[in-house]
C-alpha positions as CSV (number, residue, x, y, z in Angstrom):
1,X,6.4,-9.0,14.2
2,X,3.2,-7.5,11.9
3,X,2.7,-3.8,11.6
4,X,-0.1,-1.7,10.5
5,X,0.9,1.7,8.9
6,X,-2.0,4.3,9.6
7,X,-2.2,7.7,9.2
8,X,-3.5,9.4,12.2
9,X,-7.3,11.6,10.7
10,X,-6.7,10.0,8.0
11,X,-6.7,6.4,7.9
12,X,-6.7,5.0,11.2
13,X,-5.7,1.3,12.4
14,X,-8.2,-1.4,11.6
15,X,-6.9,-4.6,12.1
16,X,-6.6,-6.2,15.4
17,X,-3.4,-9.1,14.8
18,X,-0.6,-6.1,14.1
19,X,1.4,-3.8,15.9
20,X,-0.1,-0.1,14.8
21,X,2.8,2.5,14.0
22,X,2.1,6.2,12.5
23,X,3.2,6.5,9.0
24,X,5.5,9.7,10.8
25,X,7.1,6.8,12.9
26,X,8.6,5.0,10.1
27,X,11.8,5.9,9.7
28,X,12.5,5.3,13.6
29,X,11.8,1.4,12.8
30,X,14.8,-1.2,12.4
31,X,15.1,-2.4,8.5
32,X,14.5,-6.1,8.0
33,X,12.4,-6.6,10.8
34,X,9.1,-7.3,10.0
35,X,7.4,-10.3,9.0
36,X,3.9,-8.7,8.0
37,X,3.3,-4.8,7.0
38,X,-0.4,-3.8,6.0
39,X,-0.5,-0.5,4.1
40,X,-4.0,0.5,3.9
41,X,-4.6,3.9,1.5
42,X,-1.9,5.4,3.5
43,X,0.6,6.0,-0.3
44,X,-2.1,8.2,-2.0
45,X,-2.2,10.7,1.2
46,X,2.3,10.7,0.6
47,X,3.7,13.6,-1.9
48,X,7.1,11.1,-2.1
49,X,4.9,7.8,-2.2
50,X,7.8,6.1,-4.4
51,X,10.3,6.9,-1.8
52,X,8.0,6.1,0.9
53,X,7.5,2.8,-0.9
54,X,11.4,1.9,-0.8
55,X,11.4,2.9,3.0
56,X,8.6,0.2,3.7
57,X,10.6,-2.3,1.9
58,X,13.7,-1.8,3.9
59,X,11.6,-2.9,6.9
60,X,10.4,-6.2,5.6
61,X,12.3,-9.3,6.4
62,X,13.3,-11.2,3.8
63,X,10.6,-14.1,3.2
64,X,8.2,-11.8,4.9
65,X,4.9,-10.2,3.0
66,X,3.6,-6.6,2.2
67,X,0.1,-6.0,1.7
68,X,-0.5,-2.5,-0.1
69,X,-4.0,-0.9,-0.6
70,X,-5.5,2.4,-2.3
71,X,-8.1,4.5,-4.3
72,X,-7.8,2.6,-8.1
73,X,-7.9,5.3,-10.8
74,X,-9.5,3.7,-13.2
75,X,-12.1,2.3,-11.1
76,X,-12.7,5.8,-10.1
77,X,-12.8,6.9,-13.5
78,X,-15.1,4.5,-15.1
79,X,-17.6,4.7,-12.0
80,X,-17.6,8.4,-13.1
81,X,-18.0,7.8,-16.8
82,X,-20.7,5.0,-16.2
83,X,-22.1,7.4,-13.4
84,X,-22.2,4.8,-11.1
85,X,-20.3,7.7,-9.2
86,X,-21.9,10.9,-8.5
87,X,-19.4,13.7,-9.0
88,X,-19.4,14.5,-5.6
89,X,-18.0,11.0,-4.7
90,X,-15.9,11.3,-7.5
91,X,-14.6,14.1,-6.6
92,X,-13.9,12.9,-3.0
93,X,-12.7,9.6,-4.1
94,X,-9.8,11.9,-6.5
95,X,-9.1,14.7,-4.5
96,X,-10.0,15.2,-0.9
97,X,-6.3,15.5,0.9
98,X,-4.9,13.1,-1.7
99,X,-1.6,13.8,-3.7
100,X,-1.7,11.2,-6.1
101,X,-3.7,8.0,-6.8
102,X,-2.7,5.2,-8.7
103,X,-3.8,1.8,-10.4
104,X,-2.9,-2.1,-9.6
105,X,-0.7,-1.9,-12.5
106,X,1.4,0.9,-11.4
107,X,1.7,0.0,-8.2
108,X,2.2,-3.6,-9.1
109,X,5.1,-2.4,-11.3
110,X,6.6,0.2,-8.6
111,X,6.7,-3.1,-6.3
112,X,8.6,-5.5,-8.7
113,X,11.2,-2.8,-9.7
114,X,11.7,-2.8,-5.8
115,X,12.2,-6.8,-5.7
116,X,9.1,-8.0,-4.4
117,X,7.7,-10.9,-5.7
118,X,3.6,-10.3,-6.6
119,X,1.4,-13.0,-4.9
120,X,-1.8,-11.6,-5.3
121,X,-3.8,-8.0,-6.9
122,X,-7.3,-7.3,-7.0
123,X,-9.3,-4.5,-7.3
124,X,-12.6,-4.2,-5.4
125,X,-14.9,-1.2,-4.9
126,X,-12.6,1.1,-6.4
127,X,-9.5,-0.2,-4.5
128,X,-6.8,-2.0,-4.9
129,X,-5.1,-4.3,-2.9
130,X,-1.5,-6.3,-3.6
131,X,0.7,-8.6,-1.1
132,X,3.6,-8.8,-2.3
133,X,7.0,-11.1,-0.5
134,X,10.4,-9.9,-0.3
135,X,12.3,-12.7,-1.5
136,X,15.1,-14.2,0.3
137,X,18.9,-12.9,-1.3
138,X,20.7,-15.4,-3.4
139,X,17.4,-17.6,-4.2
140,X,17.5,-19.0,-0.7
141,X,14.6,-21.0,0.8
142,X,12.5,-19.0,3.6
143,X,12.0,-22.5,5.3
């Protein structure tokens, strides 16, 4: 089964191949049971995003694939610096409900200290985006 975590005002559901659940909902799911979870911008709106983080790698099946998305703070910051950002979308891009942001490499690190294997980061109009597999226990093949 895929999953789409949204955050209802915030970040709503956008793709049409997954099952959508509320970020609220996600303790309620079974661990190990999803093949496919999208993430999209849902950790910077989280005041325990690391915790969060662990939770929504408990439901991933081993073998199965994470794809994690957000607001890039350096991106943000050299847009500003470079004023290819005005300050009001600066300011948006930093603030505006958010508790923390983040960069690929943080969050790339945050994913491989919780045993995911990286299989792709970019960065793209200020925004990351990393999928990431939970490897199968013992080195075993997911075939």
């Amino acid at each position: 089964m895929k999953i789409e975590i949204y955050l209802p005002g915030v970040f709503e559901p956008e793709t049409n191949d997954y099952d959508k659940i509320d970020l609220s909902e996600i303790g309620s799911l079974d661990d190990a049971a999803y093949e496919e979870i999208y993430v999209d911008s849902c950790l910077d709106f989280i005041p325990q995003r690391k915790e969060f983080a662990k939770e929504i790698v408990r439901k991933l099946r081993y073998g199965g694939k994470i794809t994690i998305s957000g607001s890039e703070i350096y991106e943000i910051a050299r847009g500003s610096m470079n004023r290819s950002l005005t300050l009001e979308e600066t300011n948006s891009m930093i603030y505006n409900g958010r508790y923390s942001i983040s960069s690929v490499f943080d969050m790339v690190a945050s994913l491989q200290q919780l045993g995911l294997k990286i299989i792709h980061k970019r960065v793209n109009d200020f925004k990351y985006t990393i999928v990431a597999e939970r490897p199968m226990p013992n080195g075993e093949n997911t075939m």
